[in-house]
N, C-alpha and C positions, 0 to 999 in steps of 0.2 A: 356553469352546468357541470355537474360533479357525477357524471358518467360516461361510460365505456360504450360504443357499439361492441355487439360480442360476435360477430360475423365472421365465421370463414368462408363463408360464401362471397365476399366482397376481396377476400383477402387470400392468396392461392398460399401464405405461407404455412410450413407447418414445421411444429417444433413437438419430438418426444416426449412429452414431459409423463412424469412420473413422480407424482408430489407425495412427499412422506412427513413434511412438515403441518401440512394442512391437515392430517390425519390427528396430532396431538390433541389436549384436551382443551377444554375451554380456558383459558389465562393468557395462552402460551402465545396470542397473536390476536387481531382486530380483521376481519374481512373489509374491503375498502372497493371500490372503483378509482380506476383513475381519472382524472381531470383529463375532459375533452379539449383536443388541442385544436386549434382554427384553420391554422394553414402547415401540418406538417411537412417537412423536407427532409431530405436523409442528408447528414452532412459529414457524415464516418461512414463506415458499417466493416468491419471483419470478415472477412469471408474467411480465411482459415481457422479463425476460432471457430466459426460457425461450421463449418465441416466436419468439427471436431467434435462437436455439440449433434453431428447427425442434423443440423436443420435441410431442409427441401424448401426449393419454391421461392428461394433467394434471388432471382434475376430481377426483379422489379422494384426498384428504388422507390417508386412511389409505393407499392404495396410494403414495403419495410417498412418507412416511414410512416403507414398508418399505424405497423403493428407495435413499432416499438417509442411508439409516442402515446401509447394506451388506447389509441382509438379503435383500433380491431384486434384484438388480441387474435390470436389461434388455436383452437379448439383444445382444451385441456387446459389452461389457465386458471388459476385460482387463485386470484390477487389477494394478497392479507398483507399487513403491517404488523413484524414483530415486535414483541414486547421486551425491553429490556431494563436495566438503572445503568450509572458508573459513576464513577469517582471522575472528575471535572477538574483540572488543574490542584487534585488532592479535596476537594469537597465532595460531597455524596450529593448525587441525586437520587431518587429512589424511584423514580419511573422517569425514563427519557423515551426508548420506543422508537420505531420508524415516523417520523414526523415528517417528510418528503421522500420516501421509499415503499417501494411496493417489492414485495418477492412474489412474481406471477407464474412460478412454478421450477419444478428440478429437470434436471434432465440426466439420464446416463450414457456418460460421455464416451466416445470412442474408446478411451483407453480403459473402461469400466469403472470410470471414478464419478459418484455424482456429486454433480454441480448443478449451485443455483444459478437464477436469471432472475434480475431484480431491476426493474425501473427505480432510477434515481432522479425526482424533479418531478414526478407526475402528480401532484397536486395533496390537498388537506389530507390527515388522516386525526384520526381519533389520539393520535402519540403527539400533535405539531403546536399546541399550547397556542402562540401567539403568533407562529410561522405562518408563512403561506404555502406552505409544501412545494414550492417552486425553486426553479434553478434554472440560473441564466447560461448564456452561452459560452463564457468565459471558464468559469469552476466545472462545466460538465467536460470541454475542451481539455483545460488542462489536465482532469483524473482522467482522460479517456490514451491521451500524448504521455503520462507518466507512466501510468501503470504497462504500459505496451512498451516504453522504457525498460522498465524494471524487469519485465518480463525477459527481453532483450539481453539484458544484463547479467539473466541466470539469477535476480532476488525471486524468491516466494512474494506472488502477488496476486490479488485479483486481476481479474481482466476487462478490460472495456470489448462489447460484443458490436454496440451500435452509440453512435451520437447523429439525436432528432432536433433540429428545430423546431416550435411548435406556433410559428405567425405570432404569437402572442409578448406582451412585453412585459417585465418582470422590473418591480420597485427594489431598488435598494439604495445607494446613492442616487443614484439616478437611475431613469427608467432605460432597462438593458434588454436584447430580446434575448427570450426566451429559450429553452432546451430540455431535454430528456434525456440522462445516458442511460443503458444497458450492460449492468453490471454482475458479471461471471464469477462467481469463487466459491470452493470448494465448501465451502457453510457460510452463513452468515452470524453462525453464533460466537457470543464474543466472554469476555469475564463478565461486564455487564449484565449478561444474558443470567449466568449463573445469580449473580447479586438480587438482580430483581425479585427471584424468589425465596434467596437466602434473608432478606430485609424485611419480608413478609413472614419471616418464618413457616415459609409454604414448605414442610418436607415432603410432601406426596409429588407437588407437582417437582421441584428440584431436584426428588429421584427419577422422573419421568425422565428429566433434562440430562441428565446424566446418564441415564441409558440408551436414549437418542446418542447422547454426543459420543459416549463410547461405540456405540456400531458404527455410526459413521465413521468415525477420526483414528480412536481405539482399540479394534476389536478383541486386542489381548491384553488389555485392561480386563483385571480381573476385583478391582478396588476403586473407593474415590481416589488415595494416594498414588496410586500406581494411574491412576487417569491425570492429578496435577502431574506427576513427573513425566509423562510424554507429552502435556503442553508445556510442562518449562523447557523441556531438550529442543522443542520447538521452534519457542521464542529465543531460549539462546541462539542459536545456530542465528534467527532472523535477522538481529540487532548486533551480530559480528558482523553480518553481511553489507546491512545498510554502512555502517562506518566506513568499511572497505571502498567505495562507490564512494562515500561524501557526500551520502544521504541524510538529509534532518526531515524527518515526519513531519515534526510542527505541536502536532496535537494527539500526545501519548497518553491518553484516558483511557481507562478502564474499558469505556463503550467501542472504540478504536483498537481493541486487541483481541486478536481472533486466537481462537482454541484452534482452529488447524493452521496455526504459525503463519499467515499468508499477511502480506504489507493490506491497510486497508483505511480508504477515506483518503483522499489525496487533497486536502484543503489548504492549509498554507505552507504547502511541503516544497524544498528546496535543495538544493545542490551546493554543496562548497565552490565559489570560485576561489578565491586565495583563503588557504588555512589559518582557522583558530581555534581548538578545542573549543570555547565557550559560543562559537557563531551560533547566533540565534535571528531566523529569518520571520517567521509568525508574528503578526502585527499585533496578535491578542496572548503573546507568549512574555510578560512584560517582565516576569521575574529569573526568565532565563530558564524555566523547569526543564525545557526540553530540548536544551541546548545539545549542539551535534556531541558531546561528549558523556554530557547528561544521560545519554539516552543508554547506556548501558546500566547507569543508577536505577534507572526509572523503571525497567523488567523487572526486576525482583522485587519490587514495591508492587506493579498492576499484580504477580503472581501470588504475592502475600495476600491480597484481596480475594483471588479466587478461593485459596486455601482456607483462610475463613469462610468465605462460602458454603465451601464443601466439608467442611471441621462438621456442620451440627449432623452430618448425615453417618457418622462415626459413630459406633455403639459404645468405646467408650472414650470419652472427648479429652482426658487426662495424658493419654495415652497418645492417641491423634494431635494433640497439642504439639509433642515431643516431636513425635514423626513427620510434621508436617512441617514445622518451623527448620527440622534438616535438612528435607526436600529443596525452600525456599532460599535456605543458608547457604545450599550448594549451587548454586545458581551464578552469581559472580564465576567462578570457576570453568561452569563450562562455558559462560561467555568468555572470559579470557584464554581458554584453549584453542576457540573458535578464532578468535580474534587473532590468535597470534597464528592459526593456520593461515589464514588469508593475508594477513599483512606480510607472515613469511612470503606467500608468495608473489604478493607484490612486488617484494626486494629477488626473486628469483629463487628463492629456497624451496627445493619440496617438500622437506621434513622439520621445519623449523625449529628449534630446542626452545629453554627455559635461557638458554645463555644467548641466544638469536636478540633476544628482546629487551636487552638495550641498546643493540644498536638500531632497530627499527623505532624505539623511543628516540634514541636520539637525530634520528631524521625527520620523527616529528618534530621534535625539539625544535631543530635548525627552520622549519620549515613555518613553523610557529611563530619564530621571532622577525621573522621578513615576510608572513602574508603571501609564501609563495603559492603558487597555485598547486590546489591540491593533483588533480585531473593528470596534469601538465608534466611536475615534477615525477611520481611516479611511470607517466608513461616513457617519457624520454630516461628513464634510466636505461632501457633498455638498447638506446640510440645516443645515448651520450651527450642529448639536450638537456638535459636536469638542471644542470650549473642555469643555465640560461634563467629557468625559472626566478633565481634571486637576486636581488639589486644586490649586495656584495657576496660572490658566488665561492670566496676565499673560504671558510665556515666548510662549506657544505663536500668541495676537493680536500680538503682533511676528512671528512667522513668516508669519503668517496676510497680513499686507501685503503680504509678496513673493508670494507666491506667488496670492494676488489678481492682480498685477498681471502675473503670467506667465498667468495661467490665460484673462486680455482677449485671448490671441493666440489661445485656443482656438476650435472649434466646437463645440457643444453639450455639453460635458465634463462636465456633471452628470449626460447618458445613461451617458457613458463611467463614471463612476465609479459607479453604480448596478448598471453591470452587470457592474462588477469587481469591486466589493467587499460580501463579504456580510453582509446583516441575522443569518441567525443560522451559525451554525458546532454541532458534536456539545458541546457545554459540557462541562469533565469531570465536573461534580457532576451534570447532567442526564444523564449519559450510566452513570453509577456508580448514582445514585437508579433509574434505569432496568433496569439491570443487577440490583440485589440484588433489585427488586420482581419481575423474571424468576424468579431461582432461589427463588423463595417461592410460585412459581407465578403471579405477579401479569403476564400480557403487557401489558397495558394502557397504561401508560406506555412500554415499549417502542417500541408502535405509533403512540401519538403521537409521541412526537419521529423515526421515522420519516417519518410525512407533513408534521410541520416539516421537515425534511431535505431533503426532496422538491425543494423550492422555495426552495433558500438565501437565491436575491435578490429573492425575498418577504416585505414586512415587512404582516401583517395585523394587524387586531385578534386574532385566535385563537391567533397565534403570538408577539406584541409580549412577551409574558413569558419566551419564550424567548433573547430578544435581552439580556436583562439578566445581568451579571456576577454570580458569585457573592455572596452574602454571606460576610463574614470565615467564619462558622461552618460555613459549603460548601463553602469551598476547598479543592481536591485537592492535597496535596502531593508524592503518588506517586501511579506506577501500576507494574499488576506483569502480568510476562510470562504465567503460569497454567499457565507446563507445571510 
């Protein structure tokens, strides 16, 4: 049954909304109901996103879980599935679209920023080809646990608002139950979003999209170029960040990159435990594309996409050509500016030079050739556990001198690196061990490694077990997408 009750009278919740998306023209999205769920339970829910979000009428777990399992929305709601394409492991699709996503409206947030609210898992849309628009409990779990991660972390990321069980059971390997997350981010428009209409050579509507996306994201954008170059300042900044942390996405597609820089789609996204540039955790990532190191390659390739995009919307495209492939060219650059910001301060530097970076190469280096833990090594530099990290620790106390004696120039650089780098990180096997004792019913562990999470660069007794690397028999060697 492929409908919504629309009831706030059943439902005491109420949410702001204020939808400007739903206002666009006809192309730009699909109006949809969600898929009626059987037996919802609230099995998350945010209360300080949602405060922030201005929502009322939050005390009742069961009225949540009608609302944000699509059964009773709240008043203002106007479910639609947007339209998008993307580039797929470097292949084009030319219409992809919310195929298990609904955006049920915006809201403007405490801080004056708006943000969407989008169900993810609430059933078919007009975008879902051969899907079922569904999503089990496991992949709404873990995007709901990472992105409040990352959040945690100080990455740009969506947000998880709510996770709904829905009674119901969801086919994929085998039959898993069911789920809803509530998904918070600043737009939901992606390069994607642009392509769709660039591939159609729609320029009316394309211009629409880009005067959308500049009020939103832009407002002193006063060009398409000058609108790529504050999504490229963006996405650099984002993908210095991630590497920082020991973050691999998984799946860096075109549809998966948002114009307001924010991390997004948490499918087979994963954490370094012992370092390799090339570690690749996605079970459908077979060529290595989006390898943790990869991923600084891969930004300037998804932003070449945009820029084609936005090229035919140039008066004169000879010209645009030039300017826009400099934009693109400059790009590497501020990722590696970013990147050596933050890995400076890894190592304790506040102001890290051109000449800082080879020795932070060369502690990847070291760190590379023995698999030491990424997390680990970084943090105990600041405690003088580091060595620990490597089966032969002799390498690493030779680096350990120089950078001793760079670090006499600093001030107080064990605050700096304490509050850079984190004690604990989402572990994959904590994060999997967590995940299977959910769909068994078990939240428990769930919630703990939540309120570890809470507090990355907090190392207590309560959480000191969390900080520890897997053992061999733990180790995750995939993860998998779950549509």
């Amino acid at each position: 049954m492929d409908q919504t009750l629309t009831a706030s009278a059943t439902n005491p919740l109420s949410i702001p909304f204020d939808n400007s998306y739903a206002a666009l023209p006809e192309g730009f999205f699909a109006r949809s109901a969600p898929r009626a769920a059987s037996a919802p339970r609230l099995l998350a829910f945010n209360a300080g996103l949602a405060a922030d979000l201005g929502i009322t009428g939050t005390g009742d777990p069961d009225a949540l879980a009608q609302a944000f399992s699509g059964n009773a929305l709240p008043d203002g709601a106007d479910p639609l599935a947007q339209a998008y394409a993307g580039h797929q492991f470097g292949g084009f699709s030319p219409q992809l679209g919310d195929g298990r996503a609904l955006l049920i409206g915006e809201v403007m947030g405490r801080h004056g920023q708006r943000l969407d609210v989008q169900l993810k898992g609430s059933g078919r849309t007009v975008f879902s080809r051969n899907g079922d628009g569904l999503a089990a409990i496991g992949p709404v779990l873990r995007e709901y646990l990472v992105a409040e991660a990352m959040q945690a972390l100080g990455v740009p990321t969506t947000r998880a608002l709510a996770a709904v069980a829905t009674g119901d059971r969801v086919q994929r390997e085998t039959a898993q139950p069911g789920a809803v997350l509530t998904r918070v981010a600043s737009s939901h428009l992606r390069v994607g979003t642009f392509e769709f209409f660039a591939a159609r050579q729609d320029k009316a509507r394309l211009q629409v999209l880009l005067d959308y996306a500049i009020a939103r994201h832009d407002p002193d954008a006063d060009s398409p170029l000058a609108f790529l170059k504050g999504v490229i300042a963006r996405q650099a900044k984002l993908v210095a960040h991630w590497t920082a942390v020991g973050f691999i996405h998984g799946v860096m597609n075109t549809d998966n990159t948002t114009i307001s820089g924010e991390t997004i789609d948490y499918g087979p996204c994963a954490f370094l435990d012992g370092y390799h540039p090339a570690t690749v955790y996605s079970s459908i990532d077979r060529q290595g594309r989006y390898a943790y190191d990869n991923q600084r390659e891969v930004l300037p390739w998804n932003m070449a996409q945009l820029a084609s995009a936005l090229l035919s919307l140039e008066p004169d495209t000879q010209a645009g050509i030039a300017a826009y492939t400099e934009a693109v060219n400059a790009m590497p650059a501020l990722i590696d500016a970013a990147w050596l910001r933050h890995f400076g301060a890894k190592i304790g530097l506040a102001e890290p030079t051109e000449a800082d970076r080879p020795m932070i190469e060369g502690l990847l280096t070291l760190m590379a050739n023995q698999e030491a833990d990424f997390t680990n090594t970084f943090r105990g530099l600041s405690d003088g556990t580091a060595g620990a990290t490597f089966t032969d620790p002799a390498p690493f106390h030779d680096w350990e001198t120089t950078w001793r004696a760079r670090l006499a120039q600093e001030t107080d650089p064990e605050a700096r690196m304490l509050a850079t780098n984190p004690a604990v990180i989402p572990r994959n096997h904590r994060v999997d061990h967590a995940l299977k004792a959910a769909a068994e019913g078990d939240m428990a562990p769930f919630e703990t490694l939540m309120r570890v999470l809470a507090t990355p660069f907090t190392l207590s007794d309560a959480n000191a077990a969390f900080a520890q690397p897997p053992r061999l028999e733990e180790e995750i060697e995939a993860t998998f997408c779950g549509t």
